[in-house]
N, C-alpha and C positions, 0 to 999 in steps of 0.2 A: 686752506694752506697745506692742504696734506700733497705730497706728490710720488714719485716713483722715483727710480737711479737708474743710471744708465742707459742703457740701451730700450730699456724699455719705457721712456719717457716721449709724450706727444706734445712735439713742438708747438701746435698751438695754444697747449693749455698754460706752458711758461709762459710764451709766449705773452696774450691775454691778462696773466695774471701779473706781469713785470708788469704790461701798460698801466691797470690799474692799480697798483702799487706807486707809478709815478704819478699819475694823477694824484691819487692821495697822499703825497708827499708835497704837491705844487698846491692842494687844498687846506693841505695842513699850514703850509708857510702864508698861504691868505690869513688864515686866521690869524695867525701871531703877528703878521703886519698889523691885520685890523685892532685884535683884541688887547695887545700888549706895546703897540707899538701908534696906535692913533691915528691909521692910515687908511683911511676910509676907503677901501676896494669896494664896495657892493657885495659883503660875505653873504649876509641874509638873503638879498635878491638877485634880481636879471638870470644871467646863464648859469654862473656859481651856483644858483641856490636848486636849478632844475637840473644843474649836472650832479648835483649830489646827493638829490634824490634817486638818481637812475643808477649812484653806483653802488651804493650798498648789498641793492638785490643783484646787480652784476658779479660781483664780488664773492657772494654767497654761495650762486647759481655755479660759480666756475670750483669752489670746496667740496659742494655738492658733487658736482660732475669728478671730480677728485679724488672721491672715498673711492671711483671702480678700480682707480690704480694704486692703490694703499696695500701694503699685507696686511697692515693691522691697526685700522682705524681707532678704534679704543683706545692703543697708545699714543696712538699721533693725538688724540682728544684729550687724556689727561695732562700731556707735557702740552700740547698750548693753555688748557687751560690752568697748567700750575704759573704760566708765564703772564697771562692773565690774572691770576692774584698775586703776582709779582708786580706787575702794572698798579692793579688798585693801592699795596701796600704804599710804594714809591710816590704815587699821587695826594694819597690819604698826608702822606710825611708832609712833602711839598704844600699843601692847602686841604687843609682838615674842612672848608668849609665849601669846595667843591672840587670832588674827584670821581675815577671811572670806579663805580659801585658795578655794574652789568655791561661794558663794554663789547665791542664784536669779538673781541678775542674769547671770553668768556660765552658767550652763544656758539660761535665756533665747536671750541673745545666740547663742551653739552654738546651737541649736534652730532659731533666724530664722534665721542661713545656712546650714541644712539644709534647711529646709521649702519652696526652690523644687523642689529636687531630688523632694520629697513632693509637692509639686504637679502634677509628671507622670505619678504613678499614677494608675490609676483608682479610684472611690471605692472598691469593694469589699477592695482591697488594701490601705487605709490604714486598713481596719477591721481586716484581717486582721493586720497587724504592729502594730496597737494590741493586740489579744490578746497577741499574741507577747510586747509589752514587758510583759504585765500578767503573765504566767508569768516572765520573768525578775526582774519587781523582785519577786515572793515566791523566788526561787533567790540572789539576788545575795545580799541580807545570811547567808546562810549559809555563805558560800563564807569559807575561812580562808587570807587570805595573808601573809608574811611580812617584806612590804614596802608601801609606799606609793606606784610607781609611775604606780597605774591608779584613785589616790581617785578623779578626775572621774567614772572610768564608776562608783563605787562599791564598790571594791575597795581594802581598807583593812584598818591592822592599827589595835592598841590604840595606839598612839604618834600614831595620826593624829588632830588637832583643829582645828576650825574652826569660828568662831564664828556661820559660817551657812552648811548645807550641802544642796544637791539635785543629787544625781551624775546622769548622763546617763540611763543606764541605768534606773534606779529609779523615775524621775518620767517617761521618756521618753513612757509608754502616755496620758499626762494634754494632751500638748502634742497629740498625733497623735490625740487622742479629738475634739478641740476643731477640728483640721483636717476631721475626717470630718463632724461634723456640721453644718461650715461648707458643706460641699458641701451636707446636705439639706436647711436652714433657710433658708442665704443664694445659693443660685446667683443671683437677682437683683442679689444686696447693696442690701437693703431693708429696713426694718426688716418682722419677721414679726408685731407687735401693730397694730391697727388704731385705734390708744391711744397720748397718749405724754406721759410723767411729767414736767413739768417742773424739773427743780430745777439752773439754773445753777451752785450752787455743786458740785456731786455730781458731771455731768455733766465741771464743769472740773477737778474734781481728776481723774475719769478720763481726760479728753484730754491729761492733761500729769503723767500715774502717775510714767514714770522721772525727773521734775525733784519730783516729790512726795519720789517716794521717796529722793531721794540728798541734798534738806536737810533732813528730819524731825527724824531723831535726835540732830542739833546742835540744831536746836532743840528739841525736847522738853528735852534735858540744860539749853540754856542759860534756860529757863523753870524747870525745877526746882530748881535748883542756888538763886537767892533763896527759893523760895517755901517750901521746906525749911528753909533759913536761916529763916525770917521764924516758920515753926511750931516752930521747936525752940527 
């Protein structure tokens, strides 16, 4: 979610990050059909459930690619993630007995004030500890511990729930995939098509993703909540 202003901004990556931003606003409103509202869409399976698996590390992969346009990664990392335990508090209120405890916004934020420190590798090495993370998150979910300490990296027993969760560990190869390729695509930081799609609205949900993202689902709820009324 991190991006650049003005002029020096590469239409694709708003781009990109608006679409899935919508997506994830049309995924989030399945749920709240399904889960709150009795409306059996097929959340769990068919295409929903394989489109939602592809978008997370989409999603990452485009933050990743993000930090080359950032001045200052670290900041943009502590304010998403103070917004991220903004989220957790708000949920925690709402339903003490299942809220976002490690959420993307919280991996996110961890991730940007990591990524200066990934910024002083060379590229070849931040291809190589992308591998590295992409062997650990097929190890981590097998590992069996007895406590909940180390949820963030992905180290969890059955007692652990959260209503939105990308541990460090697990998703880390998507964020540092997205760095690596920043270095081949953007070392200018320019856009790499010689083309460019205009659509203001797309472009501004992706320039302004974390203020997208943290009023959505109030209003999706506060939009359905009559229109339901109004159908039943």
């Amino acid at each position: 979610m991190a991006g650049t202003k003005g002029k020096e901004r590469v239409w694709e990556i708003d781009f990109l990050r608006g679409l899935l931003i919508l997506y994830m606003i049309f995924m989030h409103l399945m749920y709240d059909l399904q889960y709150f509202y009795n409306i059996n869409v097929n959340y769990d399976g068919g295409i929903l459930h394989i489109s939602r698996i592809l978008f997370a590390p989409l999603f990452i992969i485009i933050s990743g690619i993000s930090t080359a346009f950032s001045r200052n990664s670290f900041r943009r990392g502590i304010i998403v993630f103070l917004v991220a335990m903004g989220l957790t508090l708000v949920t925690y209120i709402a339903n003490r007995e299942l809220f976002i405890v490690f959420g993307i916004l919280h991996f996110m934020g961890i991730w940007m004030m990591i990524s200066p420190l990934v910024k002083k590798l060379p590229t070849i090495w931040i291809f190589v500890l992308c591998g590295i993370f992409i062997v650990i998150s097929r190890i981590i979910p097998n590992i069996k511990v007895t406590h909940n300490y180390l949820f963030m990296l992905g180290l969890y027993n059955s007692s652990f729930k959260s209503l939105d969760y990308y541990p460090l560990l697990e998703y880390g190869w998507a964020f540092l995939l997205g760095m690596g390729l920043s270095r081949i695509f953007y070392k200018e930081k320019k856009s790499v098509f010689p083309f460019t799609i205009k659509s203001r609205f797309i472009n501004f949900i992706g320039r302004n993703s974390l203020y997208v993202y943290v009023v959505h689902q109030p209003i999706i709820l506060l939009l359905l909540n009559p229109i339901m009324k109004i159908l039943n």
